[in-house]
N, CA, C and O atoms as CSV, one atom per row, in Angstrom:
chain,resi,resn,atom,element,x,y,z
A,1,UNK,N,N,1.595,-5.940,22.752
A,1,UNK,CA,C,1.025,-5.599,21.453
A,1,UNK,C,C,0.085,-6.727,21.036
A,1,UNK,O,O,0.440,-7.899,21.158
A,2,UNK,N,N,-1.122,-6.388,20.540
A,2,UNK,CA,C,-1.883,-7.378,20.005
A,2,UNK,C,C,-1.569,-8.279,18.894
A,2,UNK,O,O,-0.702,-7.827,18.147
A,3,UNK,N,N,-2.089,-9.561,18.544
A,3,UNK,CA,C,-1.379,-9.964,17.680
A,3,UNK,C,C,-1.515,-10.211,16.424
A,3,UNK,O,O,-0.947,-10.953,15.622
A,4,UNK,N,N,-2.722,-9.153,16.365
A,4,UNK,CA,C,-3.018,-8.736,14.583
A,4,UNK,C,C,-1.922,-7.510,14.554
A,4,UNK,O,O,-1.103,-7.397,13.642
A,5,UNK,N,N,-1.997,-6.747,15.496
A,5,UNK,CA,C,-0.931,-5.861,15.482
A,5,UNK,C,C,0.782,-5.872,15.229
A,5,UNK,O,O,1.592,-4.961,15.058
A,6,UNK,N,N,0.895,-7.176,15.287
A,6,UNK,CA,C,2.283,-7.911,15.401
A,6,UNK,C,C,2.524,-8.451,14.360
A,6,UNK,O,O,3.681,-8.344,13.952
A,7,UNK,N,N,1.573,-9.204,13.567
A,7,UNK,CA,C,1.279,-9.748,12.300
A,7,UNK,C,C,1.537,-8.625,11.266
A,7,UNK,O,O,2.430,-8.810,10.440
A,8,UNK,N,N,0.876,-7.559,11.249
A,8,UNK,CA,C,0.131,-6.197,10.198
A,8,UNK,C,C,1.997,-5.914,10.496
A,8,UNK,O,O,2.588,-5.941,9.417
A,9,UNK,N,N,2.945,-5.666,11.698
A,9,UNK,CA,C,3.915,-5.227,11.327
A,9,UNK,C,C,5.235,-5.781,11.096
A,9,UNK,O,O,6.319,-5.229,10.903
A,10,UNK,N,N,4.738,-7.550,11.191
A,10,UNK,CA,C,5.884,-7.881,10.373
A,10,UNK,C,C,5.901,-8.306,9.096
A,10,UNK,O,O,6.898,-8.637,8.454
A,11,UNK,N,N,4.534,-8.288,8.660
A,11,UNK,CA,C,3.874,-7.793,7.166
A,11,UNK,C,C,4.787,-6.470,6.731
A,11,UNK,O,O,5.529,-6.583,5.755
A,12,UNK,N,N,4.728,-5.237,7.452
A,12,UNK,CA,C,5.379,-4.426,6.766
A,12,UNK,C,C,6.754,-4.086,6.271
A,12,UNK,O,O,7.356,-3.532,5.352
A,13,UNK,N,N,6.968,-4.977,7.833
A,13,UNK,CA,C,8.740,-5.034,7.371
A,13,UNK,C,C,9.209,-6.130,6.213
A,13,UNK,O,O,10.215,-5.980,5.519
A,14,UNK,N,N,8.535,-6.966,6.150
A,14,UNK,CA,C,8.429,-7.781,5.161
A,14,UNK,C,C,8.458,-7.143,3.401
A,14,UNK,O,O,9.165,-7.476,2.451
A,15,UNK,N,N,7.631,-6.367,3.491
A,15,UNK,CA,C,7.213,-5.499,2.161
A,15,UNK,C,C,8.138,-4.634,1.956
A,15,UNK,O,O,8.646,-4.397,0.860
A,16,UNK,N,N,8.437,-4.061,3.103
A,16,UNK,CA,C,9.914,-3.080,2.662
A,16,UNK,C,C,11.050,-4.183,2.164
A,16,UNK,O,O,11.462,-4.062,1.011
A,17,UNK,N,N,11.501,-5.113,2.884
A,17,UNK,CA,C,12.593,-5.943,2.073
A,17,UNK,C,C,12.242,-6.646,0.520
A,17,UNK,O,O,12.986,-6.688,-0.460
A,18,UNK,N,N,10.870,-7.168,0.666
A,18,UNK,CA,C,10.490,-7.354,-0.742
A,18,UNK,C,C,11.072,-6.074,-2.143
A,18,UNK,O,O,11.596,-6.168,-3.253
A,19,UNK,N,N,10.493,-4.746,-1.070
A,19,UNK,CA,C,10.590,-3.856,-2.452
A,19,UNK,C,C,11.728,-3.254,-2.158
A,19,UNK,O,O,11.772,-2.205,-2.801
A,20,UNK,N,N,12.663,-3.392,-1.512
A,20,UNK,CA,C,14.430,-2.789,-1.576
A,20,UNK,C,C,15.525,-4.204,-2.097
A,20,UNK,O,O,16.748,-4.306,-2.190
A,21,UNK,N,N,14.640,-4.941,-2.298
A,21,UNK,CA,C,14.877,-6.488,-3.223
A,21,UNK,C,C,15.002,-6.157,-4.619
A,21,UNK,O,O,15.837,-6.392,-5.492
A,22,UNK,N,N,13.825,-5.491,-4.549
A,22,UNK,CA,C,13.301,-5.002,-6.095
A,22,UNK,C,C,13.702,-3.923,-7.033
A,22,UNK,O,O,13.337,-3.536,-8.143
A,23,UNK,N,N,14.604,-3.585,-6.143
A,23,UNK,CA,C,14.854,-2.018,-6.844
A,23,UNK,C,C,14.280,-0.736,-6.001
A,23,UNK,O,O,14.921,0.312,-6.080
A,24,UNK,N,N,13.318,-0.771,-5.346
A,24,UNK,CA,C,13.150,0.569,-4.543
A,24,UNK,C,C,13.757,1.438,-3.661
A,24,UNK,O,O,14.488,0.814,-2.892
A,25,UNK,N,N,13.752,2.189,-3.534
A,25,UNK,CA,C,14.344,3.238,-2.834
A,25,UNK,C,C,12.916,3.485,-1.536
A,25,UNK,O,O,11.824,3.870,-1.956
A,26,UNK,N,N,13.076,3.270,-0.340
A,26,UNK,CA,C,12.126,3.693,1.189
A,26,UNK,C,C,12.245,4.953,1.022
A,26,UNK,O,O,13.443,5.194,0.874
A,27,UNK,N,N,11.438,6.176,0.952
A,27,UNK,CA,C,11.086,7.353,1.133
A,27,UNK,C,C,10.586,7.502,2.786
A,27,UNK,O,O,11.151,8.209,3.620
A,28,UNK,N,N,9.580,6.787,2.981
A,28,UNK,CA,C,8.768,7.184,4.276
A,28,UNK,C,C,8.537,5.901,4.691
A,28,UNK,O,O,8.982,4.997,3.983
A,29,UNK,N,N,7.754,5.547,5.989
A,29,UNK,CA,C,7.006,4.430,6.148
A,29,UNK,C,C,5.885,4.724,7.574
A,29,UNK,O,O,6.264,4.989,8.715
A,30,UNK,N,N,4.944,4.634,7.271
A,30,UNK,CA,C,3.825,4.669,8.085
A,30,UNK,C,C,3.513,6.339,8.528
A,30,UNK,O,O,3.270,6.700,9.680
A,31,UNK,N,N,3.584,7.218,7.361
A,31,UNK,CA,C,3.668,8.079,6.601
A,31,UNK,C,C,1.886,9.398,7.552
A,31,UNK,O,O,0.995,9.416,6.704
A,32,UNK,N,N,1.616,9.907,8.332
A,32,UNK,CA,C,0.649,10.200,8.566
A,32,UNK,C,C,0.477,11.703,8.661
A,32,UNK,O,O,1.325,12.481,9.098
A,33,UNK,N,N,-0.860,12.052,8.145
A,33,UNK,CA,C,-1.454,13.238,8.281
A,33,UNK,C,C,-2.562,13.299,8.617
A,33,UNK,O,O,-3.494,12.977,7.880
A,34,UNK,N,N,-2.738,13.858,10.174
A,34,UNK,CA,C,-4.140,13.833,10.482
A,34,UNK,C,C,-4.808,12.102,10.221
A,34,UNK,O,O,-4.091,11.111,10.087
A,35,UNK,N,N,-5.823,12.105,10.206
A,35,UNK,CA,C,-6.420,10.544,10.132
A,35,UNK,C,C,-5.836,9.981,8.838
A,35,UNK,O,O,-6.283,8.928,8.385
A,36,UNK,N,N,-4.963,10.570,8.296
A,36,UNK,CA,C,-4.598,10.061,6.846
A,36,UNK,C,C,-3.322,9.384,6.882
A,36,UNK,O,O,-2.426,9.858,7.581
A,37,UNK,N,N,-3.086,8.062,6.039
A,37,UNK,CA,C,-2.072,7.228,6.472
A,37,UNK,C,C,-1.664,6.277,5.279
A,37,UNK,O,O,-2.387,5.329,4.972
A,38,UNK,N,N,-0.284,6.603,4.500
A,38,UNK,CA,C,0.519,5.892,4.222
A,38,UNK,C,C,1.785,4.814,4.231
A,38,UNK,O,O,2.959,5.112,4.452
A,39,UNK,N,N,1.384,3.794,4.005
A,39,UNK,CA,C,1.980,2.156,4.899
A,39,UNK,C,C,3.548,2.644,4.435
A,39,UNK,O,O,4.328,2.881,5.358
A,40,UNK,N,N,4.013,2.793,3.097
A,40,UNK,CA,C,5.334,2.641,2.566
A,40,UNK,C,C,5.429,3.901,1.565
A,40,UNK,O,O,4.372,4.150,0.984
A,41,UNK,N,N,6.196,4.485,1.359
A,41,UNK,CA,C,6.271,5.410,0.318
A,41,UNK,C,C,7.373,5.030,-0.214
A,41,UNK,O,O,8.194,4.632,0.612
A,42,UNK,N,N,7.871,4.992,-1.859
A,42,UNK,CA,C,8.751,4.765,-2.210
A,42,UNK,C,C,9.256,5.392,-3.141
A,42,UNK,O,O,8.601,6.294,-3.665
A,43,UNK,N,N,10.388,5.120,-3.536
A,43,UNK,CA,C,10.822,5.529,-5.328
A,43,UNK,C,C,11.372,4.673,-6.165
A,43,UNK,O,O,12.514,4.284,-5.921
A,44,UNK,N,N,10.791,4.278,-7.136
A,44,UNK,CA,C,10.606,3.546,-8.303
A,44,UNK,C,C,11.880,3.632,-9.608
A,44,UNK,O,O,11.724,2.925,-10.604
A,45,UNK,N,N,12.661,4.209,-9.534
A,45,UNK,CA,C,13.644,4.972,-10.868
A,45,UNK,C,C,12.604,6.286,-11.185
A,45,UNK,O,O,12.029,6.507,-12.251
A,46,UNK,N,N,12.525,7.266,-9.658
A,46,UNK,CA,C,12.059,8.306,-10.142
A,46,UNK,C,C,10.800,8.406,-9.889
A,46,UNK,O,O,10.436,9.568,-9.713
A,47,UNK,N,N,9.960,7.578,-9.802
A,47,UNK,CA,C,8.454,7.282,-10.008
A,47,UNK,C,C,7.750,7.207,-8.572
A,47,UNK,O,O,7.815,6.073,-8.099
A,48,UNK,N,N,7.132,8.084,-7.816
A,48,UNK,CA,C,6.717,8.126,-6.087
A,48,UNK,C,C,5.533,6.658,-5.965
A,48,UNK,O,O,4.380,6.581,-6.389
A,49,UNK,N,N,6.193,5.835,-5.374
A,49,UNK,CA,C,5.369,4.549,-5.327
A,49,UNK,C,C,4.173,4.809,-3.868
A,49,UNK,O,O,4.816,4.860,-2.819
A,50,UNK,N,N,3.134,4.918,-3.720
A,50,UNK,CA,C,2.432,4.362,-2.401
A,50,UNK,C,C,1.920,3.531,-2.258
A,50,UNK,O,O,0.998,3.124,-2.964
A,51,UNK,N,N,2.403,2.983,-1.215
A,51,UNK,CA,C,1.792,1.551,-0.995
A,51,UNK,C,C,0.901,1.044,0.482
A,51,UNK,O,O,1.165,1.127,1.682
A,52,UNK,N,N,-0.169,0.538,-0.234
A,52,UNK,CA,C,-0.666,0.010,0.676
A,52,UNK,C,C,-0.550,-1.221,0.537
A,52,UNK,O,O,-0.590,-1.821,-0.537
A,53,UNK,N,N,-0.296,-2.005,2.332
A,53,UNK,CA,C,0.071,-3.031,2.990
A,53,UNK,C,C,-1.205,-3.855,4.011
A,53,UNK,O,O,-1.785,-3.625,5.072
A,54,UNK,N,N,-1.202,-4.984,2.893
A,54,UNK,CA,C,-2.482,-5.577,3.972
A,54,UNK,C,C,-1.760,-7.150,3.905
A,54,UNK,O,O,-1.232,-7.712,2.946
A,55,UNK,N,N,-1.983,-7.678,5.494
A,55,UNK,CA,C,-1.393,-8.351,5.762
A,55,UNK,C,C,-2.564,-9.523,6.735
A,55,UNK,O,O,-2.946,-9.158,7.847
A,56,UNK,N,N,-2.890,-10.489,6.327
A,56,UNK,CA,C,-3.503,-11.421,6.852
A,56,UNK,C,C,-3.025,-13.092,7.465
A,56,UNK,O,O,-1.923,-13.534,7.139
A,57,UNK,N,N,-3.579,-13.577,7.989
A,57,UNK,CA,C,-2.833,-15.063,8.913
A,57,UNK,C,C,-3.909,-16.357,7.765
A,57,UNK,O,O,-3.743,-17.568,7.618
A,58,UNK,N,N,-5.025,-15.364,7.114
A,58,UNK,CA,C,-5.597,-16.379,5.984
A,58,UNK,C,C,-6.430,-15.356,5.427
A,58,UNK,O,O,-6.748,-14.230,5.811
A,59,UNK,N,N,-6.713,-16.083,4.363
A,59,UNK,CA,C,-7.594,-15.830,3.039
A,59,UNK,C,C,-8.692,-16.606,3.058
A,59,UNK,O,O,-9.299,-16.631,1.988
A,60,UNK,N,N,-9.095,-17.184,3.849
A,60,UNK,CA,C,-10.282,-18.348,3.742
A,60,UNK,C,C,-11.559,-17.032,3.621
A,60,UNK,O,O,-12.423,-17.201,2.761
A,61,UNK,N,N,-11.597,-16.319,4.111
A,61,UNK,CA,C,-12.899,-15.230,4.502
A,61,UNK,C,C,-12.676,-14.149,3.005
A,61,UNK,O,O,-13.447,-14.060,2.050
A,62,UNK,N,N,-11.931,-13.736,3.129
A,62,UNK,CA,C,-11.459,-12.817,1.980
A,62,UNK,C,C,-10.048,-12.721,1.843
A,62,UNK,O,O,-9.180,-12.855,2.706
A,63,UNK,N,N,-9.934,-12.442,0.502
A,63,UNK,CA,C,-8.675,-11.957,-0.149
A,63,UNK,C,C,-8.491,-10.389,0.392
A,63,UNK,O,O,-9.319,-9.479,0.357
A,64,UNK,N,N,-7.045,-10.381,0.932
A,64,UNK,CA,C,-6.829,-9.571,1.704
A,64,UNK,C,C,-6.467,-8.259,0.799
A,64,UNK,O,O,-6.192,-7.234,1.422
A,65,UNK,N,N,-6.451,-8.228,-0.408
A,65,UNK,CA,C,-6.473,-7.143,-1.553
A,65,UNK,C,C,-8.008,-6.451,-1.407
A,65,UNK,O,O,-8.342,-5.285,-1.622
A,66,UNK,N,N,-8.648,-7.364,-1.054
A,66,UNK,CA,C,-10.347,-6.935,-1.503
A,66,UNK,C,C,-10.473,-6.111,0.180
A,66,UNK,O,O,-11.643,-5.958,0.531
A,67,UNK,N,N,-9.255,-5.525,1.332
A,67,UNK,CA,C,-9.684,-4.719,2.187
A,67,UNK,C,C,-9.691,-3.513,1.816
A,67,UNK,O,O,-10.120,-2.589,2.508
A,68,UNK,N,N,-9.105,-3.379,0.419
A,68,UNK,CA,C,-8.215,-1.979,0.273
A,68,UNK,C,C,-9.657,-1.612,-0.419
A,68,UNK,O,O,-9.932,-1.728,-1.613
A,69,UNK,N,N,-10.249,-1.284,0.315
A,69,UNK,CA,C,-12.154,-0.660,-0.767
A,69,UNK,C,C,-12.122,0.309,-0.801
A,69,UNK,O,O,-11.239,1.084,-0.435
A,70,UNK,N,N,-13.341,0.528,-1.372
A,70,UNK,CA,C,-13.548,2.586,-1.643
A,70,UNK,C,C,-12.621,3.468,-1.242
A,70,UNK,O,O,-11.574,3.871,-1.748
A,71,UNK,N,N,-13.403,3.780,0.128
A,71,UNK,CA,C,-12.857,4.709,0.900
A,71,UNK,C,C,-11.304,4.824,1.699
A,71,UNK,O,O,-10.675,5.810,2.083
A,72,UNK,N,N,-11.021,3.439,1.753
A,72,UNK,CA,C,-9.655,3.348,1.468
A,72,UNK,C,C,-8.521,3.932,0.344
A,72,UNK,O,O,-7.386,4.400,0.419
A,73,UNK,N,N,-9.356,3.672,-0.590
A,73,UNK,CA,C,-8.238,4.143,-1.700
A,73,UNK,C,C,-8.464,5.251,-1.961
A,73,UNK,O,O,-7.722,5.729,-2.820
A,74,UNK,N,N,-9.679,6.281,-1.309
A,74,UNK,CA,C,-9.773,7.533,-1.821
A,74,UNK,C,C,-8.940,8.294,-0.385
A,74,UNK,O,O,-8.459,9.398,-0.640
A,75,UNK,N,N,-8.780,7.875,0.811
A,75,UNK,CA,C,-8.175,8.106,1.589
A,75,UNK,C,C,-6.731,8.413,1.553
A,75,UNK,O,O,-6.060,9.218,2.200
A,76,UNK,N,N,-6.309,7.233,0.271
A,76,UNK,CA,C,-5.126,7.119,0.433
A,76,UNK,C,C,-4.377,7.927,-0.976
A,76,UNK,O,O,-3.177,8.093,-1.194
A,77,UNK,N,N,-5.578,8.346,-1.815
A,77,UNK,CA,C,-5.246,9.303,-3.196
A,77,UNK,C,C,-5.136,10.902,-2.126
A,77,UNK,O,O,-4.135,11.613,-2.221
A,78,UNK,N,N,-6.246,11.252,-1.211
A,78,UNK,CA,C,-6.211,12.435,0.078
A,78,UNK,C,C,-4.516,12.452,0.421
A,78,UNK,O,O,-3.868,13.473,0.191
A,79,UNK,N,N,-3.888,11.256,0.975
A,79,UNK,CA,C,-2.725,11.507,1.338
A,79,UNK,C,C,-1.580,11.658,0.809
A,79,UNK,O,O,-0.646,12.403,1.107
A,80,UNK,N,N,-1.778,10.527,-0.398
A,80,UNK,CA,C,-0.582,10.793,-1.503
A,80,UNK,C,C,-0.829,12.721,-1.825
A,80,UNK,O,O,0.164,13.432,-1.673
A,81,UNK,N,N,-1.960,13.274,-2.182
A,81,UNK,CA,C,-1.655,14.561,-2.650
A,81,UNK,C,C,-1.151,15.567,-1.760
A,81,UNK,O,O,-0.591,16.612,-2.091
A,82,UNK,N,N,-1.435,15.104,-0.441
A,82,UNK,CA,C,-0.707,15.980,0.393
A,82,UNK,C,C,0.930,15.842,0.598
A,82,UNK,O,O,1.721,16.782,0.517
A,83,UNK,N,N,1.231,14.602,0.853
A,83,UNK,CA,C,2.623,14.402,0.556
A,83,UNK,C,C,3.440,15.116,-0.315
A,83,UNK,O,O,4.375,15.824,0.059
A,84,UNK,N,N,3.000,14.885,-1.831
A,84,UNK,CA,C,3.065,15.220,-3.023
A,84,UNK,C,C,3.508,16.546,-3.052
A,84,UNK,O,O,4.550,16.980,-3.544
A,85,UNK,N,N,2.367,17.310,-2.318
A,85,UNK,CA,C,2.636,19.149,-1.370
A,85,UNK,C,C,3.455,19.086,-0.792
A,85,UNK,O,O,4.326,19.865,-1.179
A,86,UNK,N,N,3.696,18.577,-0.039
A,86,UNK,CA,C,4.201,18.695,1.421
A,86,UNK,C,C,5.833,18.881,0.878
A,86,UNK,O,O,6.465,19.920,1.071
A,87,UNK,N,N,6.267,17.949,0.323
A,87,UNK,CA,C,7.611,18.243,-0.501
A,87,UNK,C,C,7.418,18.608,-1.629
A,87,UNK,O,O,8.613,18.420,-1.861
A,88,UNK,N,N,7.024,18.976,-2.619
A,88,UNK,CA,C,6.862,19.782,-3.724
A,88,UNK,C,C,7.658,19.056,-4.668
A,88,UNK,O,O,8.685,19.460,-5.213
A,89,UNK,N,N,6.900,17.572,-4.860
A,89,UNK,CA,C,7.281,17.054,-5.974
A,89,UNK,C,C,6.439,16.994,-6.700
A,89,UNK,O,O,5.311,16.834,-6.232
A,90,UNK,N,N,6.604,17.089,-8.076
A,90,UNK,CA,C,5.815,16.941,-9.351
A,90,UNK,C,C,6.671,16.029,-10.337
A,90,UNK,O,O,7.423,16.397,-11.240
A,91,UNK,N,N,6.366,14.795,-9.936
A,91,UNK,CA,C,6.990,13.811,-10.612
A,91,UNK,C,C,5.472,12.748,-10.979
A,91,UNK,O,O,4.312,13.055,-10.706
A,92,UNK,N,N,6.004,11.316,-11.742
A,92,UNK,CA,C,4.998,10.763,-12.061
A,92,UNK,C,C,4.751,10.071,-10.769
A,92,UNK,O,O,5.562,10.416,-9.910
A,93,UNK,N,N,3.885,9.208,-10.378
A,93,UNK,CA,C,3.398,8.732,-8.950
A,93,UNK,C,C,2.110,7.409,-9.610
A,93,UNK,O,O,1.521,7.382,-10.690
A,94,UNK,N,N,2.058,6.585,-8.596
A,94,UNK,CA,C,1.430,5.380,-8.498
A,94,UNK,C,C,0.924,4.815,-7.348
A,94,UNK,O,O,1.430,5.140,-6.274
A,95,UNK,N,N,-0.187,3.852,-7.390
A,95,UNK,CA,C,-0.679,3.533,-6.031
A,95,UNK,C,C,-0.029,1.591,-6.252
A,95,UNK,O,O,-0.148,0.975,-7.311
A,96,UNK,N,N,0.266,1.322,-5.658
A,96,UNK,CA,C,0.316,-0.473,-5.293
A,96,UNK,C,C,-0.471,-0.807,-3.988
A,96,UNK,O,O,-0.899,0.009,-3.171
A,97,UNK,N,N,-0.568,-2.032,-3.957
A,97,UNK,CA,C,-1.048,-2.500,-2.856
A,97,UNK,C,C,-0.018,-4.026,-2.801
A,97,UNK,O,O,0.056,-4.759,-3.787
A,98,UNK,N,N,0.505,-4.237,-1.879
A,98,UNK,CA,C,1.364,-5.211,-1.259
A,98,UNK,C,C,0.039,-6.193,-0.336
A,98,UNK,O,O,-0.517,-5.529,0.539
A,99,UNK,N,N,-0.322,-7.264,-0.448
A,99,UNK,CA,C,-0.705,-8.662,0.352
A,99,UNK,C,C,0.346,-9.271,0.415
A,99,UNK,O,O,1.167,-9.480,-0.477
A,100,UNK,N,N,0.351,-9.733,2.023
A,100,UNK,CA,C,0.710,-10.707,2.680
A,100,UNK,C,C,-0.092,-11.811,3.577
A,100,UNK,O,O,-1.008,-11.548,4.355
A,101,UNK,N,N,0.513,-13.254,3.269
A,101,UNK,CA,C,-0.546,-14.258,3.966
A,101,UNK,C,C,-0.003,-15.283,4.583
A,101,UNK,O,O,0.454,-16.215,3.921
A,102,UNK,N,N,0.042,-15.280,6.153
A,102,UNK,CA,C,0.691,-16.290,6.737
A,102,UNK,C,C,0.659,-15.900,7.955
A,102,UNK,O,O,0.464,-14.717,8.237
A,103,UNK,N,N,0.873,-16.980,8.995
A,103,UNK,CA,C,1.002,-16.739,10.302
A,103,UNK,C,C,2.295,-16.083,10.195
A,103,UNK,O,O,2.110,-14.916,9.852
A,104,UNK,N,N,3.735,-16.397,10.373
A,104,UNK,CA,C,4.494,-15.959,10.389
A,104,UNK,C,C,5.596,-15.729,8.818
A,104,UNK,O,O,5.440,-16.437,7.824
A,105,UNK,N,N,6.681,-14.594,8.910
A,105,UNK,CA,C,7.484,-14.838,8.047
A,105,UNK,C,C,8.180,-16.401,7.608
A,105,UNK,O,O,8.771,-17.080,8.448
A,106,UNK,N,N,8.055,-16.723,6.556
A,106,UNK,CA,C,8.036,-15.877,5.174
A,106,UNK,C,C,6.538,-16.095,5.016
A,106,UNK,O,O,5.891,-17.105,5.295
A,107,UNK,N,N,6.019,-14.650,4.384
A,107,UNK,CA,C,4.669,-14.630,4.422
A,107,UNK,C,C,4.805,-14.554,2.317
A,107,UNK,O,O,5.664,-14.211,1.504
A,108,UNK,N,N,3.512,-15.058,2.274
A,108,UNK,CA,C,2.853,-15.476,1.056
A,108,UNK,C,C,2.526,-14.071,-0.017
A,108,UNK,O,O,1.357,-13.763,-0.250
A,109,UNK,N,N,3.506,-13.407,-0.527
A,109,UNK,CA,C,3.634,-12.045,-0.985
A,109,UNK,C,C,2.769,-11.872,-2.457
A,109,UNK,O,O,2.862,-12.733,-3.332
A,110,UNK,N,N,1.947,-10.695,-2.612
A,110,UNK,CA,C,1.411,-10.735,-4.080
A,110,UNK,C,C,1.327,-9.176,-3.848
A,110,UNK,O,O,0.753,-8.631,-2.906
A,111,UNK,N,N,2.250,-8.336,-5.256
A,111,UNK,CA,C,2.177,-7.110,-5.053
A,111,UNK,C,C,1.465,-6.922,-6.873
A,111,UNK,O,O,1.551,-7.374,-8.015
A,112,UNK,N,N,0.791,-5.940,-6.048
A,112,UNK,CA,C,-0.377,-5.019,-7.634
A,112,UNK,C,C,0.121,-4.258,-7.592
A,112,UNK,O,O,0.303,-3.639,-6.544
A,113,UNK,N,N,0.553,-3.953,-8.627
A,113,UNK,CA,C,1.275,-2.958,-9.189
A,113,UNK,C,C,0.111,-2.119,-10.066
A,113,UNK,O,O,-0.723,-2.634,-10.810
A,114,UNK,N,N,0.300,-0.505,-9.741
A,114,UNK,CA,C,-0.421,0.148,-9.939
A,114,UNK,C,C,-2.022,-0.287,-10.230
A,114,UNK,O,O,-2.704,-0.323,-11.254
A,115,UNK,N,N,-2.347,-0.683,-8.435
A,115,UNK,CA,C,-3.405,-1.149,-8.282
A,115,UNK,C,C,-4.573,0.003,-8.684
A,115,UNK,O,O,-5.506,-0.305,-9.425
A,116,UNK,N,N,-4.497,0.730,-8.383
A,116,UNK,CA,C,-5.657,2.144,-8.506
A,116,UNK,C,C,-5.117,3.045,-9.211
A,116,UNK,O,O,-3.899,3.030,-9.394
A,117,UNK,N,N,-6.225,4.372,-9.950
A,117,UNK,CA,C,-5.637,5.260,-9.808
A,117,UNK,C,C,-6.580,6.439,-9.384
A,117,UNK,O,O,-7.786,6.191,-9.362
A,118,UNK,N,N,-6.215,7.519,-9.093
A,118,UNK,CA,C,-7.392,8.600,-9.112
A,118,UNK,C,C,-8.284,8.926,-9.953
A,118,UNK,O,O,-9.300,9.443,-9.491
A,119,UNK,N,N,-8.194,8.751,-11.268
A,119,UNK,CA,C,-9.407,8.715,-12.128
A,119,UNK,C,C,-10.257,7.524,-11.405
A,119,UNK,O,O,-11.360,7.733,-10.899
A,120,UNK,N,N,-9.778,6.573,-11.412
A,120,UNK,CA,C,-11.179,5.243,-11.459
A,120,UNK,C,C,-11.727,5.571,-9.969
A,120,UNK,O,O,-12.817,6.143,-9.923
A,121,UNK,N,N,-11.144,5.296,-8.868
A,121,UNK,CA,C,-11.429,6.117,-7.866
A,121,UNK,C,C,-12.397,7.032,-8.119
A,121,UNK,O,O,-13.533,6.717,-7.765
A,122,UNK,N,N,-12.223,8.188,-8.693
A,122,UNK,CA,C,-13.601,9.314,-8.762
A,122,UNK,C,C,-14.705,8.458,-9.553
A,122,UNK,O,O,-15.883,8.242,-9.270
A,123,UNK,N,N,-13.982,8.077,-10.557
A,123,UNK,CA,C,-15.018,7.210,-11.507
A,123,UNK,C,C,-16.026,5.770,-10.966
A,123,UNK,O,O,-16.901,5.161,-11.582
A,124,UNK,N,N,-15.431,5.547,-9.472
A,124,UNK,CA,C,-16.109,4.227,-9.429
A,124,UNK,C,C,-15.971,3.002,-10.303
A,124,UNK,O,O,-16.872,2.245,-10.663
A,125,UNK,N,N,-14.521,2.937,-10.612
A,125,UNK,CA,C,-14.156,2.475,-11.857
A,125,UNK,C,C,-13.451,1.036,-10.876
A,125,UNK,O,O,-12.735,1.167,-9.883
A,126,UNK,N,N,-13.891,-0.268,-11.484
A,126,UNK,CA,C,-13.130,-1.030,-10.821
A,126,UNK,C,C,-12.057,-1.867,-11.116
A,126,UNK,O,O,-12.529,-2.388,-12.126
A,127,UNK,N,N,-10.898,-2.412,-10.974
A,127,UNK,CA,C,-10.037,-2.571,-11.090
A,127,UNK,C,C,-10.110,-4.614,-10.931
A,127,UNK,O,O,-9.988,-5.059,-9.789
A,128,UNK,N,N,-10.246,-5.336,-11.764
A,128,UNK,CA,C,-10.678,-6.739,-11.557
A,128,UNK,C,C,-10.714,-7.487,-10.096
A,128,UNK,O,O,-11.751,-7.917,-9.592
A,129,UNK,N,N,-8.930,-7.606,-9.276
A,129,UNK,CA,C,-8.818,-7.746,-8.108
A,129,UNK,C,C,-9.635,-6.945,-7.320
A,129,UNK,O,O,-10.366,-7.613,-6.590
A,130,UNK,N,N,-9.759,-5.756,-7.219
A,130,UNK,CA,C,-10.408,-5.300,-6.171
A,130,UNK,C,C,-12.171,-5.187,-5.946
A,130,UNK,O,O,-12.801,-4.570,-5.087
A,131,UNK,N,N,-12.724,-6.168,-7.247
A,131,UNK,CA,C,-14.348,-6.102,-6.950
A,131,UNK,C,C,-14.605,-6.889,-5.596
A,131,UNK,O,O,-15.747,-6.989,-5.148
């Protein structure tokens, strides 16, 4: 396995213990439809969390929040609604984004909480972290 590839997934396992630390409940993880792809799905006290997981060895180049761009997050509003279908929940729902930064565990954790949403998304609306 490559070793951004190795990194990106012990980033994820990382994020799942962060957020079953926290109170969450794991629904799914690495969640896919067609080219469409959710890192973590969760539940909140009720509330369908998706999360995207970006995981870097540094920040010197960019802040690893600032990967989750455009078309990312409209990708990832595409998948949450299919999910959403797919089990026929109509509950409230949220996007996060989980960064991680470090060569190895324990990696350097910063979670946004309800980083996006689908309005600003259509709107081109930006969200401070993510300019």
């Amino acid at each position: 396995m490559a070793q951004h590839n190795e990194l990106g997934r012990l980033g994820e396992q990382q994020a799942c213990r962060y957020l079953a630390e926290k109170g969450y409940s794991l629904l799914a993880r690495n969640w896919r439809l067609g080219h469409l792809e959710i890192d973590i799905i969760a539940d909140y006290f009720g509330e369908v969390v998706f999360v995207e997981v970006k995981t870097r060895s540094s920040e010197a180049i960019a802040e690893a929040v600032k990967a989750v761009d455009h078309e990312k997050r409209a990708n990832l509003i595409d998948a949450a609604a299919y999910y959403m279908s797919q089990n026929k929940l109509d509950r409230p729902f949220r996007f996060d984004i989980i960064t991680l930064v470090g060569h190895r565990p324990p990696f350097e954790i910063k979670h946004y909480v309800n980083a996006f949403t689908p309005e600003g998304v259509r709107n081109n609306a930006e969200t401070p972290y993510l300019r």
